[in-house]
ZAMARGU-4260 file (C-alpha; in steps of 0.2 Angstrom, whole numbers, plus 5000, padded with zeros to 4 digits):
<rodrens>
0) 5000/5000/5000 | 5005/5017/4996 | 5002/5034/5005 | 4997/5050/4997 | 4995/5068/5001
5) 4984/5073/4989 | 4973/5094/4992 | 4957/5081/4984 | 4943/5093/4994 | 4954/5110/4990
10) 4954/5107/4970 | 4936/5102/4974 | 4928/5118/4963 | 4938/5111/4950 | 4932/5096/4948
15) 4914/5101/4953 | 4913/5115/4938 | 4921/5102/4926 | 4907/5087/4932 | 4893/5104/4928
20) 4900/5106/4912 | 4901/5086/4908 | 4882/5086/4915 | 4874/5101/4905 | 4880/5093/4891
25) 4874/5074/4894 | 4855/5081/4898 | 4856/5094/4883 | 4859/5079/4871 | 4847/5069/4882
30) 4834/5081/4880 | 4839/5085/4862 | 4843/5069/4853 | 4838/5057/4868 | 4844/5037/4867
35) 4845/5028/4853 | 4833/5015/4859 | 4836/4994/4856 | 4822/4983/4849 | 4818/4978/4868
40) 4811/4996/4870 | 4805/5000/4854 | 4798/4982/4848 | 4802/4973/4833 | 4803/4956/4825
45) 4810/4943/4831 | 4817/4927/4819 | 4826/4910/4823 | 4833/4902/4813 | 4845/4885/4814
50) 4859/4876/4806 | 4866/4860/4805 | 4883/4866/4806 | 4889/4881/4818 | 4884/4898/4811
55) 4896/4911/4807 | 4889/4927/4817 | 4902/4939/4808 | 4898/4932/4792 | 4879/4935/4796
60) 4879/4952/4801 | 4890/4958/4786 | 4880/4949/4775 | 4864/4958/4784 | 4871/4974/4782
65) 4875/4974/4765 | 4854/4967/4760 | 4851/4985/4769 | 4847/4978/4788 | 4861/4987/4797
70) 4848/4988/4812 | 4848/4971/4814 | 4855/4961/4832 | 4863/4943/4826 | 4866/4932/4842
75) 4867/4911/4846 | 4853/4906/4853 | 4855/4890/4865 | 4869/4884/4855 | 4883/4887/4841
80) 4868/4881/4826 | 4854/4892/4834 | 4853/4911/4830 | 4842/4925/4834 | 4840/4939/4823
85) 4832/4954/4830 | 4828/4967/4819 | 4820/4984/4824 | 4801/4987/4816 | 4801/4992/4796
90) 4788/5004/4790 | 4774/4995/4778 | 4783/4977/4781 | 4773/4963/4789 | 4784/4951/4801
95) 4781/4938/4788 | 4787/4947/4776 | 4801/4952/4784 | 4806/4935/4792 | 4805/4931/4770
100) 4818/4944/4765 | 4829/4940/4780 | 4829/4922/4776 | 4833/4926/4756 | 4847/4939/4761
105) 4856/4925/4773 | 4856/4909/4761 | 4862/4919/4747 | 4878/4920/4753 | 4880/4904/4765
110) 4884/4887/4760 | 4870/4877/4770 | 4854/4885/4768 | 4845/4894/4784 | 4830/4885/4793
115) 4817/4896/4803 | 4812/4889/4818 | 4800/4905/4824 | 4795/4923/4818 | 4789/4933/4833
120) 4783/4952/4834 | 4787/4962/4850 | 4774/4976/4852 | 4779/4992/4855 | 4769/4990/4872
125) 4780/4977/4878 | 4792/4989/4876 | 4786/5006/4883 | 4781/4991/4898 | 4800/4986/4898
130) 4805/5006/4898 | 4796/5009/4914 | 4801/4995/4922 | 4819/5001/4922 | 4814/5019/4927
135) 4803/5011/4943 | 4821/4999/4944 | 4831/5014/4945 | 4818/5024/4958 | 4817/5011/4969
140) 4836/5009/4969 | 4839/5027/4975 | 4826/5026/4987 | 4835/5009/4995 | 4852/5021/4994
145) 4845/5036/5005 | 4839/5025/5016 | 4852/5014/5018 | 4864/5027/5020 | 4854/5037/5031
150) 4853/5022/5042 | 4872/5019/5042 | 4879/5034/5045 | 4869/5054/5044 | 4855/5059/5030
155) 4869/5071/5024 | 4879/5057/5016 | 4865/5047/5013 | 4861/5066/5000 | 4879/5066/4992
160) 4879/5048/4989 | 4864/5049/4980 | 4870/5068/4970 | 4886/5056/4966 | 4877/5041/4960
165) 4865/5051/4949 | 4881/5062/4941 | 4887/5045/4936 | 4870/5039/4929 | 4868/5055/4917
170) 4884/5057/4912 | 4884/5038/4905 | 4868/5040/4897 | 4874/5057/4891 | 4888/5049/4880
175) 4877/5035/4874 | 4864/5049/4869 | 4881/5062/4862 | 4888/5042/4852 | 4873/5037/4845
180) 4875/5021/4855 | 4861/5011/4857 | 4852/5008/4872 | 4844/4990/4875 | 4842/4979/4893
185) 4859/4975/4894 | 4866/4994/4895 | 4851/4996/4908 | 4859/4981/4916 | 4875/4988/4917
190) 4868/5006/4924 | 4860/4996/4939 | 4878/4987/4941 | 4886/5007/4940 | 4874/5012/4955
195) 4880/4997/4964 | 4898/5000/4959 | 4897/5018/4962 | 4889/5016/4980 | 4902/5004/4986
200) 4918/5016/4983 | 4908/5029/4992 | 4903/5019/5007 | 4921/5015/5009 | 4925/5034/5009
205) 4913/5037/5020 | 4915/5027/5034 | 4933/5029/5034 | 4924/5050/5037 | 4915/5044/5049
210) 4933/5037/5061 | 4942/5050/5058 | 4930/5062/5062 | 4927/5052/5080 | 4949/5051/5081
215) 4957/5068/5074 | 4945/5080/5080 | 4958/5094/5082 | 4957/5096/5062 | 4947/5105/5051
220) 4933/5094/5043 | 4943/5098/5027 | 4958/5090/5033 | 4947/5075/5040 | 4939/5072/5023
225) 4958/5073/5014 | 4967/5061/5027 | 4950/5048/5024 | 4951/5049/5003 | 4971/5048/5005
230) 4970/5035/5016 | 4958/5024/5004 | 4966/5028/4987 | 4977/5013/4985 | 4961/5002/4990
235) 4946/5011/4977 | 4963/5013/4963 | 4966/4993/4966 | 4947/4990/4966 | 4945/5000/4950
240) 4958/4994/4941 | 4957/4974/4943 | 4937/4979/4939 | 4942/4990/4923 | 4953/4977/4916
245) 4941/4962/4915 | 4928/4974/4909 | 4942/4979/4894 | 4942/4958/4892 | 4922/4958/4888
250) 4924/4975/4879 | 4935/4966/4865 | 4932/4946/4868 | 4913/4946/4875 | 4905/4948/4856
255) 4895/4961/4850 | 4878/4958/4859 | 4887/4963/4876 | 4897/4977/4867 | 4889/4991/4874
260) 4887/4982/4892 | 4903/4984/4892 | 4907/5004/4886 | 4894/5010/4897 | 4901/4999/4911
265) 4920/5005/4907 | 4915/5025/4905 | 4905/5020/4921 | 4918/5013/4932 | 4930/5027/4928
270) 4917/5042/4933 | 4910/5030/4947 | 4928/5031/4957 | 4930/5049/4950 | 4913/5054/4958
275) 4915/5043/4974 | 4932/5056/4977 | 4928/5073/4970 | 4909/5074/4970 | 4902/5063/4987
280) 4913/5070/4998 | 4912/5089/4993 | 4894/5087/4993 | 4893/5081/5010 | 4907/5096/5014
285) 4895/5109/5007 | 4880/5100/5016 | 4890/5108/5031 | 4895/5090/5041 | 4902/5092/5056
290) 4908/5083/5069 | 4893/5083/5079 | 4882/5074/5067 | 4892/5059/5069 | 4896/5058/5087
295) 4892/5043/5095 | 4874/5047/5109 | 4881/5045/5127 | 4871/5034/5138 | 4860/5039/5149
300) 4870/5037/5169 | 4887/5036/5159 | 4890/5054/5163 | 4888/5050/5181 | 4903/5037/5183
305) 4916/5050/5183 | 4908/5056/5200 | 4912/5039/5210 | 4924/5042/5223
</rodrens>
């Protein structure tokens, strides 16, 4: 382990003007543009199909892509002969025809001819159904975080873990908006797994606040919060990096239908241990702890056992 020194609540302005700037941007394209939703939001067609022989997925999407379905999500289904093809809904076409003009653009370039197992249509009810789902997941999330927090240590942390976990949620979906990238269950996945991420680093932070504010109580609660995040850096830099790396190993060997599960997790992990440093703490700071609010209650008759003779 290593120790540092670092001013992290001083250059605190810094890092909060550059997190407002990061954040008008992310809801301007939110609001703007908005998310480049998947076929689990917006419906769509779905088509299996089998193979005697395992299917060549790169093969399928370039071929795909070329007949004019660049929308369209190529996956194994089951096993290595089993795909699913996914495509978003296409003005004027029927899921039969559809499924028909898929089939005739995936046999003409492979050898052994496609068999379709099932053509199913996703309704866009189903997915305004699966959309709010992930809004009530997301509610109910932050509610179990303030009262969590409020529980383990003061309401005033349980407020900047909450400020810090939402800054990591917008700015995440901010660059999926700003990319273009789309937005299905799996990216929604991997925000719920940021919230959790995100919190962790913060707890850690925070109760390392919490003893040092009961042990150095002739410092300022600036200098408490510095020593706690100084103290922790080697851990949430260890944590982080071992978490990042296997998230670069999915980025580049997990195949395309995790690929952006794994950016959003990436650009999440990096903001969540930035947030967890330069935005829960200073929140809390500017929420005016003190050491008071954590002091441990004295029992009642405890003040009297220094009168014994």
């Amino acid at each position: 382990m290593f120790k540092t020194n670092i001013n992290f609540i001083g250059n605190r302005n810094i890092a909060l003007i550059f997190s407002a700037v990061l954040s008008i941007i992310a809801i301007g394209s939110l609001a703007i543009r908005g998310l480049e939703m998947g076929i689990d939001f917006t419906g769509g067609t779905l088509i299996e199909v089998g193979y005697q022989q395992a299917a060549d997925l790169t093969e399928l999407r370039s071929t795909l892509t070329a007949e004019g379905f660049s929308d369209a999500t190529v996956q194994n289904f089951g096993t290595t002969k089993d795909v699913l093809i996914r495509l978003k809904p296409h003005e004027g076409v029927s899921s039969a025809d559809l499924s028909a003009k898929v089939l005739d653009a995936i046999n003409k370039t492979t050898k052994e001819p496609a068999i379709i197992h099932r053509v199913e249509f996703v309704g866009p009810q189903v997915g305004d159904d699966l959309a709010e789902d992930g809004f009530l997941a997301l509610l109910y999330s932050t509610i179990g975080i303030l009262i969590y927090v409020a529980w383990r240590f003061e309401w005033k942390f349980s407020v900047g873990a909450v400020i810090a976990t939402f800054h990591d949620v917008i700015i995440t979906l901010g660059l999926f908006s700003v990319l273009g990238l789309e937005f299905d269950l799996t990216v929604l996945a991997a925000i719920l797994a940021l919230i959790g991420y995100s919190l962790n680093d913060t707890i850690v932070i925070y109760d390392r606040i919490r003893e040092d504010f009961r042990l150095l109580r002739n410092k300022s609660t600036e200098e408490i919060m510095n020593s706690a995040i100084n103290v922790t850096l080697s851990r949430t830099i260890i944590t982080s990096l071992t978490v990042f790396l296997a998230l670069v190993s999915l980025f580049f060997l997990g195949g395309q239908i995790i690929h952006n599960f794994s950016i959003a997790l990436l650009f999440g992990v990096v903001f969540g241990t930035y947030s967890s440093i330069f935005i829960a703490s200073p929140a809390v700071l500017l929420l005016g702890i003190s050491a008071e609010d954590l002091m441990a209650p004295v029992k009642e008759g405890s003040e009297l056992m220094d009168d014994r003779p």
